[in-house]
Structure formats: C-alpha cells, structure tokens
N, C-alpha and C positions, 0 to 999 in steps of 0.2 A: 504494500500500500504506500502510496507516496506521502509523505506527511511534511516535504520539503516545501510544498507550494511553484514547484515550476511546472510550465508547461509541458504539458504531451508531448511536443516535439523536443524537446531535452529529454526524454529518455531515452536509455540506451535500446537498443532493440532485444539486446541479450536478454533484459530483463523483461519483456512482455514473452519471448521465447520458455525460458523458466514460469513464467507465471501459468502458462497455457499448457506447460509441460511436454512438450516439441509440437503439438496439434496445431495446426492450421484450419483447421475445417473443422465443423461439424457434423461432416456425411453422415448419414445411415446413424443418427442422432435426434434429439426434440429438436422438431423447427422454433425458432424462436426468436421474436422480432423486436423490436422497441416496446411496444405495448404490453405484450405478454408478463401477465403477472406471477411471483416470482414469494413464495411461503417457504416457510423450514420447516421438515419437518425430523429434525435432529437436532443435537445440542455439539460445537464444535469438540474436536479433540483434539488433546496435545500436540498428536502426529501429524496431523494433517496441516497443508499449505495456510500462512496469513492470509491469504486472498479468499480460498476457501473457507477461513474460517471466520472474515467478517462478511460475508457472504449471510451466512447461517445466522450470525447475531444481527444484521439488517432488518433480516426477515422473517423476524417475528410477525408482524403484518405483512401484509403484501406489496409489496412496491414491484415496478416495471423495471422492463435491462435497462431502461434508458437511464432511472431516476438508482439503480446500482452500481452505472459505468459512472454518472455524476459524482456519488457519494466515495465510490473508491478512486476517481480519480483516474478510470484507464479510458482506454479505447474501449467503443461496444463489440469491434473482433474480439478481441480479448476478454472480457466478460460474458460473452455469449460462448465462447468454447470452457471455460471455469466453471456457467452456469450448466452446459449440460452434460460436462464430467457428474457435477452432485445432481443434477433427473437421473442422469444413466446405475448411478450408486442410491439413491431412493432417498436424499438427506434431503430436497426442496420438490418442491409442486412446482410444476408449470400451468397456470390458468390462461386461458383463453381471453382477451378482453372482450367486453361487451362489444358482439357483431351491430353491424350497422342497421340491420334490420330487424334488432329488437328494439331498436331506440324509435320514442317516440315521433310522429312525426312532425318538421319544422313548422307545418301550417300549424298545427293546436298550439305547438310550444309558443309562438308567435300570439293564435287566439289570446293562451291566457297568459300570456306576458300583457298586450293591451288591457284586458279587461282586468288585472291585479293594478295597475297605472290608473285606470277608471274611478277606482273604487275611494 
C-alpha cells in the first residue's frame, strides 16, 4: 500500500508486479468492473499479502474496485487481479451493481422530483 502520497506514475512497476503476484490478466476469473461491489467474507491473516489484507478490512461493507483502487492507492489493473485472486480463494463476494433496468424510470424520477419542489 503506498502510504508515501506520490503518484501512480512514480511507482516502480516491480512493485505492482509483486502486488499482483506475476498475473496480468484475469482470464478464466470473476469478471469485474468498476462498479462491481466488493464484501469480505474472511478476517485477514498474518501470511497473506498487505494488499490482500487491507483488501479484506475495507470491506466490511461493500465498496466498488473503483472506490478500493482509490483507497489503496493503485491502479484498477492491479486491484482487479488482487481482487479476484480472494473470489477465486472465497475470502470477498463479488456483487453485481444494480443493472440498469431495475432502476426506476427517469420520466417518474423526474414526475416526482417536480411534484416534491411543488409541495
């Protein structure tokens, strides 16, 4: 975790290499996007990676890759191959965001946004 405050492009690459554990990809893996919400459902261990294990104390609630790559500080390659080493080890839930067509639709959202301004 980088706790120096410089930017992304100062790091070494070696060090996203180590963090990701030589993994490039996530093939044949959870697909996993920005959005996709991100639960523990393990407590970290001694042994296991930093990365991995504020991974786990994050997400206690659910936060997204986006708002996990923010708070640790890496890239979302790199946090998206971290995060689905622990799906593939069963330590975090990968949730789905709310699809687009369960959400209400903008004409009503709109109705009663005017008619709460009415009132």
């Amino acid at each position: 975790m980088s706790t120096t405050g410089q930017d992304l492009g100062d790091e070494p690459p070696e060090r996203f290499y180590v963090i990701t554990r030589g993994h490039s990809r996530t093939a044949g893996r959870a697909a996993l996007d920005l959005v996709t919400l991100i639960v523990s459902r393990a407590e970290p261990t001694p042994s296991m990676p930093p990365e991995h294990a504020a991974v786990l104390r994050l997400c206690g609630s659910p936060l997204s890759v986006a708002e996990i790559s923010a708070y640790l500080r890496l890239p979302v390659s790199a946090v998206t191959v971290v995060l689905a080493d622990l799906v593939a080890e069963e330590r975090v839930e990968a949730r789905a965001s709310v699809p687009a067509a369960l959400l209400p639709d903008r004409a009503l959202l709109e109705a009663v946004m005017h008619g709460l301004q009415r009132l």
